[in-house]
C-alpha positions in Angstrom: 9.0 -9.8 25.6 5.8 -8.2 23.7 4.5 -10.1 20.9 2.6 -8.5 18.3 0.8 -10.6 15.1 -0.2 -8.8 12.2 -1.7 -10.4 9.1 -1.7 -9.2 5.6 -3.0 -10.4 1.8 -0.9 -10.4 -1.1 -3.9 -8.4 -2.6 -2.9 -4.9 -1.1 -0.1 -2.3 -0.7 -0.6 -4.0 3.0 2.2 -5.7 3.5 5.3 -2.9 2.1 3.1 -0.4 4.2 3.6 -2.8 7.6 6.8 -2.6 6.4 6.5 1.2 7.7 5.0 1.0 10.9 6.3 -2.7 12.2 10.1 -1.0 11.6 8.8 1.8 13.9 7.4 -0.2 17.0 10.7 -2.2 17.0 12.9 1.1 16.9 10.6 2.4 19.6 10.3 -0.5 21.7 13.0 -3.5 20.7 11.3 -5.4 23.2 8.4 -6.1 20.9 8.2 -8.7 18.5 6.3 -8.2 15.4 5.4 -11.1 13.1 3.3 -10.5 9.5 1.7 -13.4 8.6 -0.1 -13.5 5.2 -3.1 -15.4 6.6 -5.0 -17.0 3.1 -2.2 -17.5 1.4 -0.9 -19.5 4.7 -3.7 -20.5 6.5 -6.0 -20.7 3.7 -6.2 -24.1 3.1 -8.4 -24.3 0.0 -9.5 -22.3 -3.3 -10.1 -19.6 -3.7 -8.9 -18.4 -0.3 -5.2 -19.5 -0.7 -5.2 -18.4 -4.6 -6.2 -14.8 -3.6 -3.0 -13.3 -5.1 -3.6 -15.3 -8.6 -7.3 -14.5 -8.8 -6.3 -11.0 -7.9 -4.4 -10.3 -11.0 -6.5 -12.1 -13.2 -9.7 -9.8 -12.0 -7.6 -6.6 -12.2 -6.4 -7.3 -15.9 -9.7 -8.8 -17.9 -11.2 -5.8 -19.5 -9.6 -2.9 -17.9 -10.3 -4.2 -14.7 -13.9 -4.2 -15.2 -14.1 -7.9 -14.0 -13.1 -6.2 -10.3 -15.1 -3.5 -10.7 -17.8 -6.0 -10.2 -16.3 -8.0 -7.6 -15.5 -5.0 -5.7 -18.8 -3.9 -5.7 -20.5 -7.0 -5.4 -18.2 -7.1 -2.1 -20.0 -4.0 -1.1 -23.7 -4.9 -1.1 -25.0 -6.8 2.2 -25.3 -9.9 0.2 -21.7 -9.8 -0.5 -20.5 -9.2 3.1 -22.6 -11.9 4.8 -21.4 -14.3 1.6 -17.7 -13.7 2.1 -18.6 -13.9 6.5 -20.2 -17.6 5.7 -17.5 -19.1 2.9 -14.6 -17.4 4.8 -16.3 -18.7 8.3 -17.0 -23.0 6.9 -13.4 -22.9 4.9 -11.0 -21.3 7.3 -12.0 -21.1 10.5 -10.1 -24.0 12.5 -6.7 -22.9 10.1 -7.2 -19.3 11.0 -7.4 -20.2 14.7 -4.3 -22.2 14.4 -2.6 -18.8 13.2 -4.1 -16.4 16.1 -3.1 -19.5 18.6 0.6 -19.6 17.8 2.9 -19.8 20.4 6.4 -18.0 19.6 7.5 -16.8 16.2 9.5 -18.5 13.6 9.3 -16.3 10.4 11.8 -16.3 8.3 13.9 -12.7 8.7 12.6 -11.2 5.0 8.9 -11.3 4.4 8.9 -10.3 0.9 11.5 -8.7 -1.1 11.5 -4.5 0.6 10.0 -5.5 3.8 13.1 -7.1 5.8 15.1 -6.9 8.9 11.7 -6.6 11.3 11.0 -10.0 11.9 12.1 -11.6 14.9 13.0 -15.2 15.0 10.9 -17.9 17.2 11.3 -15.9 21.1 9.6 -18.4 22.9 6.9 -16.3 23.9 2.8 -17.5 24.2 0.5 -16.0 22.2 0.2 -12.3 20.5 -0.1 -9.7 22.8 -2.0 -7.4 20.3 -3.1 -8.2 16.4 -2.7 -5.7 13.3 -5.3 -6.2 10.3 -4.0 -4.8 7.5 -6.2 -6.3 5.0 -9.7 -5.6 4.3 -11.1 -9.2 5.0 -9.1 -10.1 7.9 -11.5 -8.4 10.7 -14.7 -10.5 11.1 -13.4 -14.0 11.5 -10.3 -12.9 13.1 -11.9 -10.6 15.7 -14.6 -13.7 16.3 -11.4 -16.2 17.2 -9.8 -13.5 19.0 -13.4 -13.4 21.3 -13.2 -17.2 21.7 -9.1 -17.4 22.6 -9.7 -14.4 25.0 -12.3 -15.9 27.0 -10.5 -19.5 27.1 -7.6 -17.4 28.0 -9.0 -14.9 30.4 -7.1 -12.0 29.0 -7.9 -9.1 26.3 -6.1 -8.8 23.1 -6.5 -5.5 21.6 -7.2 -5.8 17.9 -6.2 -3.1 15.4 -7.4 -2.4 11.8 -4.4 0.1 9.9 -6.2 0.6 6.5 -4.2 0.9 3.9 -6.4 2.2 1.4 -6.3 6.2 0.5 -8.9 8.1 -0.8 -11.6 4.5 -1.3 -12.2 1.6 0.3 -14.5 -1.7 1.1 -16.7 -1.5 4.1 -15.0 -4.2 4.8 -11.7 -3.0 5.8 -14.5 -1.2 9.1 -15.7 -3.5 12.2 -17.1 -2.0 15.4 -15.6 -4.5 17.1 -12.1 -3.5 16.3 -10.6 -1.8 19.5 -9.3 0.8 16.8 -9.3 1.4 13.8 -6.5 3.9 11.6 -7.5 5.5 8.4 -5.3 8.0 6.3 -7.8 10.9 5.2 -10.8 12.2 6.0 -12.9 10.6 3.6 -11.9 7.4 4.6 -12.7 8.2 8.8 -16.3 9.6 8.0 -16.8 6.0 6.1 -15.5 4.4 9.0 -17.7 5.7 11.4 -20.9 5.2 9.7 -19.9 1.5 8.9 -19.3 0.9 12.6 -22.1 2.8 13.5 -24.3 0.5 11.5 -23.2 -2.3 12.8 -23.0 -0.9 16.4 -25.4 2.2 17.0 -23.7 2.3 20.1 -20.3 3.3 18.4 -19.3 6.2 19.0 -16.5 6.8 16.5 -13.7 7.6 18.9 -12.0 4.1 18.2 -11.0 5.8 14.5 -8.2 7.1 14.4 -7.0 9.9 10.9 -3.3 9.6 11.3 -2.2 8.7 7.9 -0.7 5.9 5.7 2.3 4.5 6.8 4.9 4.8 4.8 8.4 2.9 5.0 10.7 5.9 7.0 13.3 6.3 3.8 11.0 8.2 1.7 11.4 10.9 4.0 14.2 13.0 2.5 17.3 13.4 4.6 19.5 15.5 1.7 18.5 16.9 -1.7 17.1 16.1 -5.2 20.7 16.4 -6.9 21.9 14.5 -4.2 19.7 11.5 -4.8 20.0 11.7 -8.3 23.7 11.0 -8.2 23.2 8.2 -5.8 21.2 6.6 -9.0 23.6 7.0 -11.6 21.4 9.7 -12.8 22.1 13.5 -14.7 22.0 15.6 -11.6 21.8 18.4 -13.9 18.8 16.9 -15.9 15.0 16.5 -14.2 13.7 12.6 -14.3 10.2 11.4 -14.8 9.7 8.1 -12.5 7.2 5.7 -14.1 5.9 3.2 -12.2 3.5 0.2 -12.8 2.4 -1.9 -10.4 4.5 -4.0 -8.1 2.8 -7.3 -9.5 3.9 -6.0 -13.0 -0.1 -4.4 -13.9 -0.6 -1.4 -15.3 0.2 -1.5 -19.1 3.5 0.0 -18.5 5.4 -0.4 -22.0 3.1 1.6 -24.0 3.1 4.8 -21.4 6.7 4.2 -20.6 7.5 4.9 -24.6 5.4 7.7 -24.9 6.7 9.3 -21.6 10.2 8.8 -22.8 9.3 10.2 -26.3 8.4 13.5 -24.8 11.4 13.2 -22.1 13.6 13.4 -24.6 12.5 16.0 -26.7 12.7 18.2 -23.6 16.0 17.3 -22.1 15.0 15.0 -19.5 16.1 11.4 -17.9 13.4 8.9 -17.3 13.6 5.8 -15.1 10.8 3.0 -15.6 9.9 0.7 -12.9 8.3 -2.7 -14.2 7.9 -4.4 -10.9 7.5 -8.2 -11.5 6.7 -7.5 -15.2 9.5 -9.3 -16.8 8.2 -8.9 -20.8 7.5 -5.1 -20.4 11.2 -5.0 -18.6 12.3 -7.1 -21.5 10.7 -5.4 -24.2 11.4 -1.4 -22.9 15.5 -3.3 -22.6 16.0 -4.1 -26.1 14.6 -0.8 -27.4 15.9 1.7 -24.7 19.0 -0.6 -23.4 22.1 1.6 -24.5 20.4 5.2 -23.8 22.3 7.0 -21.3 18.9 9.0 -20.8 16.8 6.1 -20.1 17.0 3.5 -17.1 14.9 0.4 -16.9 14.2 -1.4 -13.7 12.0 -4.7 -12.7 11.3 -5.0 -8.4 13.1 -2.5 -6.6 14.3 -2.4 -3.1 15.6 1.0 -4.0 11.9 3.1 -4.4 12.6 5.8 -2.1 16.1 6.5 -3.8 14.2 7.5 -7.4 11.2 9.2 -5.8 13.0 11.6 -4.1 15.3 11.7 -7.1 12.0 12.0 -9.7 10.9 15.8 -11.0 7.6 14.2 -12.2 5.8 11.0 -11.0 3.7 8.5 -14.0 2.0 6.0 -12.0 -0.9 3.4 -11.8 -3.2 4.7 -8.6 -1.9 2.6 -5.9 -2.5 3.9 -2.6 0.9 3.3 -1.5 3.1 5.0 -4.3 0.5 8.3 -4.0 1.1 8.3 -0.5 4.7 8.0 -1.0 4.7 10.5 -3.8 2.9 13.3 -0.9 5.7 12.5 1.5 8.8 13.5 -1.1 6.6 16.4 -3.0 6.4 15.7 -6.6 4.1 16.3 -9.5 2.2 13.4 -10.1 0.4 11.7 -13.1 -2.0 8.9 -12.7 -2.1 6.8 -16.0 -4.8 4.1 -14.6 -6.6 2.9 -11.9 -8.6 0.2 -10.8 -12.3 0.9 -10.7 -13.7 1.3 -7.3 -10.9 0.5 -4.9 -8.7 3.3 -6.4 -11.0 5.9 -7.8 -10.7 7.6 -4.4 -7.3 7.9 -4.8 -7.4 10.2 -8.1 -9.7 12.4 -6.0 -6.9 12.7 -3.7 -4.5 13.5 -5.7 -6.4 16.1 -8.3 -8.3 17.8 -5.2 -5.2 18.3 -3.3 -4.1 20.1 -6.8 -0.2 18.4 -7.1 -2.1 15.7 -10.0 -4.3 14.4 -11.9 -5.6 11.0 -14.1 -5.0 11.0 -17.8 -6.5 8.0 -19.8 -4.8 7.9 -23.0 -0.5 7.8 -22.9 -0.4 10.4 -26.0 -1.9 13.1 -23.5 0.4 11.6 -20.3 3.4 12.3 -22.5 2.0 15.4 -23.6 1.3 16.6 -19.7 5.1 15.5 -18.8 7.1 17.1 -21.8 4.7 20.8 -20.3 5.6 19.9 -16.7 9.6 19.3 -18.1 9.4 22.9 -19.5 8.1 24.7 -16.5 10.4 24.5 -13.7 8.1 26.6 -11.6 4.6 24.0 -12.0 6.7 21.7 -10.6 7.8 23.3 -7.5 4.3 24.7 -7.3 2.5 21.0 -7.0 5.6 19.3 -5.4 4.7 21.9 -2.7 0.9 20.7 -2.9 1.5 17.7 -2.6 3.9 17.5 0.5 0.8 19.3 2.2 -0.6 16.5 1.5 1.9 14.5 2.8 1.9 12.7 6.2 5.8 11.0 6.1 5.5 10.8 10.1 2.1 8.5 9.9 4.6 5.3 10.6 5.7 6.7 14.2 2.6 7.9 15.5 0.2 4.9 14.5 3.9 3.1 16.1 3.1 5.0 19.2 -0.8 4.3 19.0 0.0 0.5 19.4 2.8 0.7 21.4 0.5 2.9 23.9 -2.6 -0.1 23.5 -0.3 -2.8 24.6 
């Protein structure tokens, strides 16, 4: 039996988008084995490598997220790579090595809550066959223990950087020692290159790959809108606004959810509200919107791809994963924040591909869905633009990639 290891943070879209690609290989190939191990918050051993999740949301909500916005960039600069290569390299090295060394799997069947039903139990089986960064700081310490177990081993390990970024991302997420490395766009492959290239002017750049980002197979629709609508309770005859925030409950989702549904109303449409984690804003959007027939509020969701192909008009925070999803079913799409830096690349994706754009203040958000409600044919027109855009098959091929490197 093949093994493959993949490891993940709790920082990213990383690990819902393995969910995409690690349910591939195993329909492909149900010989393989694919484990996702979230390496610092398992094998990080001490602060603030095992508190990565925790520190995450604190940076991304001081201040608008200007607290990241430095981190991020400080990340960026040569003095923060070799910083994060030394700390990462004294603190984790033997706990990492304990990870890539693991003999047989024994994950537990669901990951996290959406990602399920792709993890083997314990096989047996020696070590990985292949590993799967998703993460932009698992390549330089991992690929330097997968160098030492290699040559102790005799054997090769390929070692395989998916990013799961969109239209921005850390030089980190790029190694030219990666055997190959996927990006989603073309922004993101030109970036690749040159990172590898300085690190390697022997690279050549044919180890990047632009396939796409992989997406979990149900957002690709298999009936239609109307259909999917009745699925979620909802007025087939009416068209829904989705509004998401983010899956760890960021965003500011209460304020832009009651100006959205202000506007919704007035022009005769349904809105559904996705809180994620964020139990107050579910709360608080309960007790004022609970008995409207009109209005639908939600915490986590396994049930995403059901009201995105249901949704006429997509609020969002700019995630990479949720734009990328919003490209495969084809619908208009508002951005109502982002964080600086790691997702200003993803507004440029959507308001260059023409199907979006970011507006910073939720009076004009509600104001651009009440004039997308009221023209049926704008809607069509950058639903269409953004399934252009769209790459729904990205989970199969980069599937086949690693299936093919094994």
């Amino acid at each position: 039996m093949t093994t493959g290891e993949m490891t993940t943070g709790e920082m990213t879209t990383g690990e819902m988008t393995t969910g995409g690609f690690a349910k591939s290989i195993t329909k492909l190939d149900p010989t393989v084995t694919c484990d996702v191990v979230d390496i610092y918050t398992t094998y990080g051993n001490v602060f603030p490598f095992k508190d990565y999740p925790e520190l995450y949301k604190i940076m991304t909500s001081f201040s608008n997220g200007i607290l990241w916005k430095w981190f991020y960039e400080g990340g960026e600069t040569e003095l923060g790579i070799f910083t994060n290569r030394v700390l990462t390299e004294l603190a984790c090295r033997d706990s990492f090595k304990e990870c890539l060394s693991r003999v047989g799997f024994n994950r537990s069947p669901t990951v996290k809550d959406g990602v399920e039903d792709y993890v083997v139990p314990d096989d047996g089986g020696g070590r990985a066959n292949m590993l799967v960064s998703v993460h932009p700081l698992t390549q330089d310490l991992p690929l330097k223990l997968r160098d030492e177990l290699d040559k102790e081993d005799g054997r090769r390990t390929p070692f395989v950087t998916v990013c799961t970024d969109l239209g921005s991302a850390s030089r980190s997420w790029f190694h030219e020692g990666a055997d190959c490395i996927v990006v989603p766009t073309q922004v993101l492959e030109d970036k690749a290159k040159q990172v590898c290239r300085e690190g390697d002017r022997r690279h050549d750049g044919g180890r990047v790959r632009r396939i796409g980002l992989p997406i979990r197979p149900e957002f690709m629709a298999t009936k239609g809108k109307v259909d999917y609508k009745v699925d979620a309770g909802l007025d087939s005859g009416k068209p829904m606004v989705l509004v998401v925030g983010g899956g760890d409950g960021m965003g500011g989702i209460v304020e832009t959810a009651k100006a959205v549904i202000g506007k919704a109303k007035e022009d005769g449409g349904t809105v559904v509200v996705v809180c994620g984690s964020n139990k107050e804003a579910k709360g608080e959007l309960e007790g004022e919107f609970g008995g409207d027939g009109d209005v639908k509020v939600l915490g986590y969701t396994t049930e995403m791809a059901m009201y995105m192909n249901a949704a006429d008009v997509l609020v969002t925070k700019g995630g990479p994963g949720t734009i990328a999803e919003a490209a495969c079913v084809g619908v208009a799409t508002v951005i109502s924040s982002f964080l600086p830096g790691q997702e200003e690349g993803n507004v440029d994706f959507v308001s260059d591909g023409g199907w979006g754009g970011f507006i910073d203040n939720n009076e004009g958000i509600g104001d651009e869905v009440g004039r997308l409600l009221r023209d049926d044919e704008e809607r069509e027109i950058r639903g269409n633009k953004a399934k252009e855009m769209g790459r729904g098959e990205a989970s199969d091929e980069i599937a086949k990639l690693l299936l093919g490197m094994l």
